[in-house]
Each structure stands twice: as structure tokens, then as C-alpha cells.
C-alpha positions in Angstrom: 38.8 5.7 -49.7 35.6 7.4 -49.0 33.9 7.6 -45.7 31.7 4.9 -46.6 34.6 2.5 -46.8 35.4 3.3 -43.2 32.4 3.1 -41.8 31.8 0.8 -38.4 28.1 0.2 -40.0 29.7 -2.2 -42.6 28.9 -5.3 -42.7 26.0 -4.9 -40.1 22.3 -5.7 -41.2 21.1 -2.3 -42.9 17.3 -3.2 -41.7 18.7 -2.4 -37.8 19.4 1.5 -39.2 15.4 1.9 -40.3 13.7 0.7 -37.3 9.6 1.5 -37.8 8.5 3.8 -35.0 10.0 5.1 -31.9 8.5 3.4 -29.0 8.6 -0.1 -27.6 11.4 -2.5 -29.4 12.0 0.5 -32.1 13.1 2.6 -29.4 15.6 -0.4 -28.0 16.5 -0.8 -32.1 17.4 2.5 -32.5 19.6 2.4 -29.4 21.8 -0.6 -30.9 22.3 1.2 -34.0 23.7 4.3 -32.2 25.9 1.9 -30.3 27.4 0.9 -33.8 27.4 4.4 -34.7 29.1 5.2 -31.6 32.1 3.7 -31.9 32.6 4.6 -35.8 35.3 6.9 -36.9 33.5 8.4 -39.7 30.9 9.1 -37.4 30.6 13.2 -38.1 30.9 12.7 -41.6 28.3 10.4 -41.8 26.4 12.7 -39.7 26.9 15.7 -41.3 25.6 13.8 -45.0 22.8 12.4 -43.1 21.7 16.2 -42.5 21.5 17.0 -46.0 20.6 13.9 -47.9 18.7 11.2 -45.4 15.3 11.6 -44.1 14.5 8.5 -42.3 16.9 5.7 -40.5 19.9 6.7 -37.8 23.0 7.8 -39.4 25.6 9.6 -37.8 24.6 8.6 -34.5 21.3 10.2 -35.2 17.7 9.1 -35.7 15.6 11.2 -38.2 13.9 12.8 -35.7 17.2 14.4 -34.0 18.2 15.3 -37.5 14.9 17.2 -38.1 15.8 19.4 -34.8 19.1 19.8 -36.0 18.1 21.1 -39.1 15.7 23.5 -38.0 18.1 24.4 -35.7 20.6 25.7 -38.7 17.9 27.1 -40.5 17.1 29.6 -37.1 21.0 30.0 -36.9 21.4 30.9 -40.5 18.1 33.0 -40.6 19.3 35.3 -37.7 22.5 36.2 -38.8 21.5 37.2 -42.2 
């Protein structure tokens, strides 16, 4: 069974994972969907794809700005101990 299958998000409306912005109700929006994240026991996996395939939506517990600082963040981390 893959991670997918396992997934708290599951049956949940997919629109409440893409919320438009970040302020106002998008901001509430976002906040629901890392409550369902939350609780999800696939929750790094998910996280961890999210980093290298997903640029917009909250996955992982994430929204796509938080995965943007965590990316940069490997890149520095990989770039200084080459």
C-alpha cells in the first residue's frame, strides 16, 4: 500500500489543500488543511515528496511557501558541505 493509501487527506475536498493567497480566509484555509495534515501518519512522507515534486498547495503539513524555505535551506546545507 503506498503512502497515498494511508493518507488522513483522503476523502477530504482537494480544493481545501490549494487555497488562493495567504491572507484573510486563505490564511484560515490553510490552517484547516494542516489540521488534517496534522494528524496523518504519512505525514513526513508526504512531506518529504511535497519537497521535491509540488510547488503550490499544503502537503506534508506545509504550505508552498514553507517548502520554498525548506528547500533553500537544503540547497545552503548541501552547498556548504561540498
Amino acid at each position: 500500500m503506498s503512502w497515498h493509501e494511508q493518507a488522513a487527506c483522503r476523502g477530504e475536498d482537494p480544493a481545501l489543500f490549494f487555497p488562493v493567497g495567504n491572507a484573510g480566509p486563505a490564511k484560515e484555509q490553510t490552517a484547516r488543511a494542516k489540521a488534517v495534515c496534522a494528524g496523518c501518519p504519512v505525514i513526513a512522507q508526504c512531506r518529504e515528496w511535497a519537497r521535491r515534486y509540488e510547488d503550490t498547495g499544503v502537503w506534508g503539513g506545509e504550505d508552498e511557501y514553507e517548502r520554498r524555505a525548506a528547500r533553500r535551506r537544503n540547497a545552503r546545507n548541501r552547498r556548504s558541505a561540498a
